[in-house]
C-alpha positions in Angstrom: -5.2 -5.7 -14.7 -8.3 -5.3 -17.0 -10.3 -8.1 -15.0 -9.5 -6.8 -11.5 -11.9 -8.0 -8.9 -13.8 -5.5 -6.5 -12.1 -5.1 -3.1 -14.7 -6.1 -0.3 -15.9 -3.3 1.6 -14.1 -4.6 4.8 -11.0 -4.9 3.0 -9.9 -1.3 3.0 -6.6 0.5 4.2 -7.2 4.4 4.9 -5.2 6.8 2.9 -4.2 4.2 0.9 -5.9 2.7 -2.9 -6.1 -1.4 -2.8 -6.7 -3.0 -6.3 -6.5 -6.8 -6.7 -4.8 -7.9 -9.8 -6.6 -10.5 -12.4 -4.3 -13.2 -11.0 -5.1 -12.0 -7.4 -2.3 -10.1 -6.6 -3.1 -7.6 -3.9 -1.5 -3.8 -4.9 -1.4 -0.8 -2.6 -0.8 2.6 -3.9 -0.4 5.6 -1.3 -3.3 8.3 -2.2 -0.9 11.6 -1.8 3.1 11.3 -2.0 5.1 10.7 0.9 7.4 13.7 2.2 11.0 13.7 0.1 12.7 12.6 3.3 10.6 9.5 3.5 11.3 8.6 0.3 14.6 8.9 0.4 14.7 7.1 3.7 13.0 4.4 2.0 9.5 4.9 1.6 7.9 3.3 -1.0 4.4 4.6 -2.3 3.4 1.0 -4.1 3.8 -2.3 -2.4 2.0 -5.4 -3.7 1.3 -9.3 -1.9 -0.3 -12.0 -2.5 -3.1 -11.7 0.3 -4.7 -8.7 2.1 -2.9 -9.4 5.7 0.5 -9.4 3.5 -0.3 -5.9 1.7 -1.7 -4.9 5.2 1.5 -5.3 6.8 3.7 -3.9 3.9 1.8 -0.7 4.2 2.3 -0.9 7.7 6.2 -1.0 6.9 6.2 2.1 4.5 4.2 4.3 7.2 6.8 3.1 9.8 9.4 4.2 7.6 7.5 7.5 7.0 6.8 8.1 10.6 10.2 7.4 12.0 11.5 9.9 9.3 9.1 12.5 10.1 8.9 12.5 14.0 
């Protein structure tokens, strides 16, 4: 990922770092570690897609996961 492009300003997910591979590949990696019990429920701290909407969502799924486990 040496030649990773910048991530537009408006292209941002809170709590969350966004890098865009060299090939365009769009990676999401949570900022601080999911609770154990998320994890284990499923949680996964690093999703990747192929377009913003599509990492967007994926993150979406993980913090669903997270939140189901934690309420």
């Amino acid at each position: 990922m040496e030649n990773a492009r910048s991530i537009p300003k408006n292209q941002a997910i809170p709590g969350w770092r966004l890098i865009i591979s060299d090939a365009g590949r769009f990676w999401a990696i949570r900022q601080t570690p999911f609770p154990i019990a998320a994890m284990q429920a499923g949680a996964d701290p690093a999703v990747d897609a192929d377009t913003f909407p599509e990492v967007q969502a994926a993150v979406e799924r993980q913090e669903e996961i997270a939140r189901q486990v934690i309420s």
